[in-house]
N, CA and C atoms as a LAMMPS dump frame, in Angstrom:
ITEM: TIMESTEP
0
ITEM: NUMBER OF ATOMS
288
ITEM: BOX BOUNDS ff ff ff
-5.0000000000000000e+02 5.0000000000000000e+02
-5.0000000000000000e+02 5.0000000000000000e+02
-5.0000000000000000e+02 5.0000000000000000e+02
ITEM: ATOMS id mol type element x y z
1 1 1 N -35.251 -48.112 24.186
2 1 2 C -35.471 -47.03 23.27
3 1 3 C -36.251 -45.901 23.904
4 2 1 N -37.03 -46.27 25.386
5 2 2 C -37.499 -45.042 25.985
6 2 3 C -36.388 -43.951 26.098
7 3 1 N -35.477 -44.049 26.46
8 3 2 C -34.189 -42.725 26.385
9 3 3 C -34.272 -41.747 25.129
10 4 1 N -34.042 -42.71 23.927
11 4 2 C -34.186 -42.185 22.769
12 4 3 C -35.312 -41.264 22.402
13 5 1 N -36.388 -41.745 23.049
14 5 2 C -37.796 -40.854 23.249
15 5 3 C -38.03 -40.102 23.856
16 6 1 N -37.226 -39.87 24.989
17 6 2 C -37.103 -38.619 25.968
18 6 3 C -36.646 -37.62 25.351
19 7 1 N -35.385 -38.066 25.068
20 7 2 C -34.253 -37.012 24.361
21 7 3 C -34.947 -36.109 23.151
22 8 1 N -35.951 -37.092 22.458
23 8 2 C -36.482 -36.411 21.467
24 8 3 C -37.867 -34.811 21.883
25 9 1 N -38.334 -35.569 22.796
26 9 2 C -39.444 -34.58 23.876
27 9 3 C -38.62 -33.401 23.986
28 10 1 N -37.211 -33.559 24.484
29 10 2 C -36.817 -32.561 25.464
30 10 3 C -36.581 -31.438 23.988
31 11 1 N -35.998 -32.659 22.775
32 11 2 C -35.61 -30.885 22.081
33 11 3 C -36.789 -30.447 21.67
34 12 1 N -37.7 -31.289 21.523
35 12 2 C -39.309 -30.001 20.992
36 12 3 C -39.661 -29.719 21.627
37 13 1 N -39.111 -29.326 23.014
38 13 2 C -40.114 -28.753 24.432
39 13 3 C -39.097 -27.271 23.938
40 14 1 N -38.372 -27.606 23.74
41 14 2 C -37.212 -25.997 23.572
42 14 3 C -37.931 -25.485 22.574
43 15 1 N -37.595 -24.101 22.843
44 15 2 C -38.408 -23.031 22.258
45 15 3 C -37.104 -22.681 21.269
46 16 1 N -37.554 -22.638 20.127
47 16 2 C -36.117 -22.757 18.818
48 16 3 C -35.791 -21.315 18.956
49 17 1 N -36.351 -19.693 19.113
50 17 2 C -35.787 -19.041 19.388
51 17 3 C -35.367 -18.437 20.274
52 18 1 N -35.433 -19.611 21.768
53 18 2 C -34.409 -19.55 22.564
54 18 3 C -33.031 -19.85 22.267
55 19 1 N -32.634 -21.168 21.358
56 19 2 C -31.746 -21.365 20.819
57 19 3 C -31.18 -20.861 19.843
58 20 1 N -31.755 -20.024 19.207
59 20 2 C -31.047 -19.106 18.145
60 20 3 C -30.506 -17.659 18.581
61 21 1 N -31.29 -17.484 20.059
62 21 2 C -31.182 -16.332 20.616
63 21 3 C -29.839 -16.609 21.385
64 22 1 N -29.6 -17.563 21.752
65 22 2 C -28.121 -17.615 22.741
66 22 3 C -27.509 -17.962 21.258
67 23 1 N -27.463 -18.46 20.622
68 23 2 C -26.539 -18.852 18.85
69 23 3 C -26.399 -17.225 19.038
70 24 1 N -27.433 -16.371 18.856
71 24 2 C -27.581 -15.596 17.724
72 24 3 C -25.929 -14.355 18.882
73 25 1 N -26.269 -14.568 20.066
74 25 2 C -25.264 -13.222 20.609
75 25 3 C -24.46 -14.324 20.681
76 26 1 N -23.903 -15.387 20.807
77 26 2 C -22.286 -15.499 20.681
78 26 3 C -21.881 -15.529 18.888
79 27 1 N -22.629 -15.363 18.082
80 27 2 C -22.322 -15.237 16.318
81 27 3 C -22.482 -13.825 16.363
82 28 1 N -22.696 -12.798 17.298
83 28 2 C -22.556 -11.608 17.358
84 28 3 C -21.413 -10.653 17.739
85 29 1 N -21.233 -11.418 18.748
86 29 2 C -19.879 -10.86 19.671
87 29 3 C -18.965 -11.766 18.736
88 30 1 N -18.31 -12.993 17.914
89 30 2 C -17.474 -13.43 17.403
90 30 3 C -17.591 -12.116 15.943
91 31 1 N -18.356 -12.074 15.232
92 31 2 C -18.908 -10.916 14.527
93 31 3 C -18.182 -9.771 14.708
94 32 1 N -18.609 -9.19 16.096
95 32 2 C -17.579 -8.249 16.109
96 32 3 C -16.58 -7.919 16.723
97 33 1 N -16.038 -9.289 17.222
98 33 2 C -14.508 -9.615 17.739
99 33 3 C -13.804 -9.011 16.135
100 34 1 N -14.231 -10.198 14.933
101 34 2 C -13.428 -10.395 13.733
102 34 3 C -13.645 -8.898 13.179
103 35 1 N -14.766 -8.152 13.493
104 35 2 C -14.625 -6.444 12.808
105 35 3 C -13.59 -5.723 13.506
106 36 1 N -13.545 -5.965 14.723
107 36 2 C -12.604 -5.264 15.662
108 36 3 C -11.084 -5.368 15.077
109 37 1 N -10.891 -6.959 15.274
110 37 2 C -9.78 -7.211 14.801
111 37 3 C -9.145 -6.656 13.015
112 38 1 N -10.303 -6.922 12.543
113 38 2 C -10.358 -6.288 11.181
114 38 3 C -10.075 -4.794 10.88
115 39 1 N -10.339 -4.17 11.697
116 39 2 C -10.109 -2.836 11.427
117 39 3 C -9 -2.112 12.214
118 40 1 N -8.659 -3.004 13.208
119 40 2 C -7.386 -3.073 13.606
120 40 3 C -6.265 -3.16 12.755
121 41 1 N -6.726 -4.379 11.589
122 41 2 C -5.683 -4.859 10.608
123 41 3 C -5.67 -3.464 9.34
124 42 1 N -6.875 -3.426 9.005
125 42 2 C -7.064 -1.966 8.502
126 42 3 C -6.65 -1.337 8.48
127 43 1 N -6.621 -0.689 9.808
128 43 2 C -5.785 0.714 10.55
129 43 3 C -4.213 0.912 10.27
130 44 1 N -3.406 -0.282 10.623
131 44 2 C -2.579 -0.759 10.832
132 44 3 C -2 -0.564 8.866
133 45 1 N -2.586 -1.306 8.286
134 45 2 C -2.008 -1.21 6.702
135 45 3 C -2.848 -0.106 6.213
136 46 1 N -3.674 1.303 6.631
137 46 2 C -3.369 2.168 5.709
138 46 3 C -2.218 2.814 6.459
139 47 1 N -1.979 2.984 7.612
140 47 2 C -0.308 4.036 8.665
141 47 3 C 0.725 3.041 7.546
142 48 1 N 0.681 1.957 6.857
143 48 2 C 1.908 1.392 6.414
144 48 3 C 2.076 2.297 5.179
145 49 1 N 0.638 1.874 3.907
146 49 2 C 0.747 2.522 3.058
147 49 3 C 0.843 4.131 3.363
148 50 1 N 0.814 4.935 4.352
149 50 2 C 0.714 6.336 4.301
150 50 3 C 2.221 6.326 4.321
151 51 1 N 2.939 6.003 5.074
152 51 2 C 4.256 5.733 5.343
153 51 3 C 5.304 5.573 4.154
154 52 1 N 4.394 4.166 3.172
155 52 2 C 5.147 4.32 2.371
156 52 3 C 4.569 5.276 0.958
157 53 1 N 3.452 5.871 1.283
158 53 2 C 3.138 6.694 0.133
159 53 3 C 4.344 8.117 0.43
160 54 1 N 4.49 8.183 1.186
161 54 2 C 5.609 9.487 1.982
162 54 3 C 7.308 9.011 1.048
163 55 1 N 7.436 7.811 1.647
164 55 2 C 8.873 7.591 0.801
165 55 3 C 8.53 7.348 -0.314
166 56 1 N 8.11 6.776 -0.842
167 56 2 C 7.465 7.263 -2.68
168 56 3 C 7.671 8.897 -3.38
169 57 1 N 7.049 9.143 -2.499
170 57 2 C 6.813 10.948 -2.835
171 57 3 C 8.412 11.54 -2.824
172 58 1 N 8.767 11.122 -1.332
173 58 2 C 10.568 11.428 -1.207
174 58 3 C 11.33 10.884 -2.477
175 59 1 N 11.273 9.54 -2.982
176 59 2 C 12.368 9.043 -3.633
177 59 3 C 11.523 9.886 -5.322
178 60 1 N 10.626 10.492 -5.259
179 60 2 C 10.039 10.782 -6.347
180 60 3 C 10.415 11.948 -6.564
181 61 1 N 10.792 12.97 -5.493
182 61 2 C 11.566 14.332 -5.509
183 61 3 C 13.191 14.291 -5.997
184 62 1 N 13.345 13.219 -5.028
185 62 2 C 14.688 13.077 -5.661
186 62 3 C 15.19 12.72 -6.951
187 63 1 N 14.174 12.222 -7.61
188 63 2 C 14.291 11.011 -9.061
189 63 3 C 14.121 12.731 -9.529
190 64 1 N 13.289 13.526 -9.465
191 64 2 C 13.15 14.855 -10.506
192 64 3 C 14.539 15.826 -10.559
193 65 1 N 14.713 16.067 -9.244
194 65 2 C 16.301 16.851 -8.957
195 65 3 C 17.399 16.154 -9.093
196 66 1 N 17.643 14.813 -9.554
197 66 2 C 18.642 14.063 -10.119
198 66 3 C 18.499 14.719 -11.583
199 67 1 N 17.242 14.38 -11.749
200 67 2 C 17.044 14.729 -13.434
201 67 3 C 17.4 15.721 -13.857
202 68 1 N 16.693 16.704 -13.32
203 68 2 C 16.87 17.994 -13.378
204 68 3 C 18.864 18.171 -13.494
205 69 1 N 19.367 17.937 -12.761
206 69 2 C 21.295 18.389 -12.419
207 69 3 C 21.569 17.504 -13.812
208 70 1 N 21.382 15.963 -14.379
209 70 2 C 21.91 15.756 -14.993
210 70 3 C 21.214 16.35 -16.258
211 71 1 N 20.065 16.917 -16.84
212 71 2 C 19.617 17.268 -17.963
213 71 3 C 21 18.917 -18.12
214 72 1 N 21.323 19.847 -16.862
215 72 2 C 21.808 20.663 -16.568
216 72 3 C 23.283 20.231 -16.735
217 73 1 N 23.781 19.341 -16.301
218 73 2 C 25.352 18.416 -16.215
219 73 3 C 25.205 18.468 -18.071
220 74 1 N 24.619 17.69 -18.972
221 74 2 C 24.408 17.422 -20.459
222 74 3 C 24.379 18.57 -20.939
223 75 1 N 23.265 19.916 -20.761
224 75 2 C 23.216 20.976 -21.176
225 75 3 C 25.125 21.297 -21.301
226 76 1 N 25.357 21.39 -20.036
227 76 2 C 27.021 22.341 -19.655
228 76 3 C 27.687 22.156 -20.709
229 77 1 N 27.652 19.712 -20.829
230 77 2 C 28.878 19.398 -22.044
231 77 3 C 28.562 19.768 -22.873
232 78 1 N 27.434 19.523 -23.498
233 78 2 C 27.417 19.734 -24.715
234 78 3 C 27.686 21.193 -25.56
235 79 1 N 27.564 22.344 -24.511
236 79 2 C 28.18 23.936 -24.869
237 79 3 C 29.46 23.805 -24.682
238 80 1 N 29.924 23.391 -23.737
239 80 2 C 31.558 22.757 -24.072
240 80 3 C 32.293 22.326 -25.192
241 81 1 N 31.815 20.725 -25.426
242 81 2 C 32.398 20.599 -26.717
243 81 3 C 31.963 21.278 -27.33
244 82 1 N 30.791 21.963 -27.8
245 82 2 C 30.702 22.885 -28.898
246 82 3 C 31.815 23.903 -29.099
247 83 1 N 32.298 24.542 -27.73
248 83 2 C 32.859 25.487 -27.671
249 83 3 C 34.426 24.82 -28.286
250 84 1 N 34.584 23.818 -27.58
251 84 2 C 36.005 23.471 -28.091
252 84 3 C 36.439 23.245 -29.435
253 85 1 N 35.48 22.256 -30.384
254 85 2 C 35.008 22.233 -31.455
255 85 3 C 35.033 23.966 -32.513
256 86 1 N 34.509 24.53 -31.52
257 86 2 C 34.663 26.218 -32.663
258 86 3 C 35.895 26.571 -32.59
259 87 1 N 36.81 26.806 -31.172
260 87 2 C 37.697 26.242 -31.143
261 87 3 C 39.305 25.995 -31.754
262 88 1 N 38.733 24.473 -32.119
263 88 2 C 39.629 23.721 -33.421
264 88 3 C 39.212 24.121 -34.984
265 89 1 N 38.168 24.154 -34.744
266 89 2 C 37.982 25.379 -36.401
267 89 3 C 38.715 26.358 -36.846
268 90 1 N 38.512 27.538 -35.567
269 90 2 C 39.628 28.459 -35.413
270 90 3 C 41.29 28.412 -35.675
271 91 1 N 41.549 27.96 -34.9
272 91 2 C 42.94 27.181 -35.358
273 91 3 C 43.152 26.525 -36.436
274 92 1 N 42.08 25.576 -36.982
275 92 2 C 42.958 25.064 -37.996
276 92 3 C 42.49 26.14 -39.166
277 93 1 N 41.545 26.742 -39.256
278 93 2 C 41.793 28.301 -40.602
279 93 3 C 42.686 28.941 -40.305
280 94 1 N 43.287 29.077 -38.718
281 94 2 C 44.732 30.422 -38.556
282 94 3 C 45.796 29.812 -39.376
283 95 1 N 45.935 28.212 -38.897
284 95 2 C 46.551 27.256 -39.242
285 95 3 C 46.712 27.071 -41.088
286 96 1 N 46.207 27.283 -41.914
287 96 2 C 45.882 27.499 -43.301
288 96 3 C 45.984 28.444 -43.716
């Protein structure tokens, strides 16, 4: 059991913030490995969302100028049949 008693000496001879001090810079540099990488990932998904905030905006122009031609396409018929409609009125009073 003398071994066992050595072993115990040796860790209270260590100075604990020697050991927290070598802990403390490799939990530093892993620290800011994972920020690095993190803001890498960051970077990376707002260029996606900008990208797709762009085709949003595009398919959102287009959704208005669709609208726009067919509210304009509806306007046309509907003065159409009206027109045809006055029309058959016409005719059928010549008609009488």
């Amino acid at each position: 059991m003398a071994d066992g008693d050595e072993m115990d000496e040796r860790k209270e001879d260590k100075d604990p913030s020697e050991t927290y001090s070598s802990n403390g810079d490799e939990n530093t540099s892993d620290i800011e490995s994972i920020v690095d990488e993190c803001s890498q990932e960051y970077g990376a998904l707002n260029k996606t969302l900008d990208q797709l905030d762009a085709c949003l905006n595009t398919l959102e122009e287009r959704n208005d100028d669709l609208l726009s031609k067919v509210k304009a396409l509806l306007a046309d018929s509907r003065q159409t049949r009206e027109e045809l409609q006055q029309e058959r009125l016409e005719k059928q009073s010549k008609a009488e």
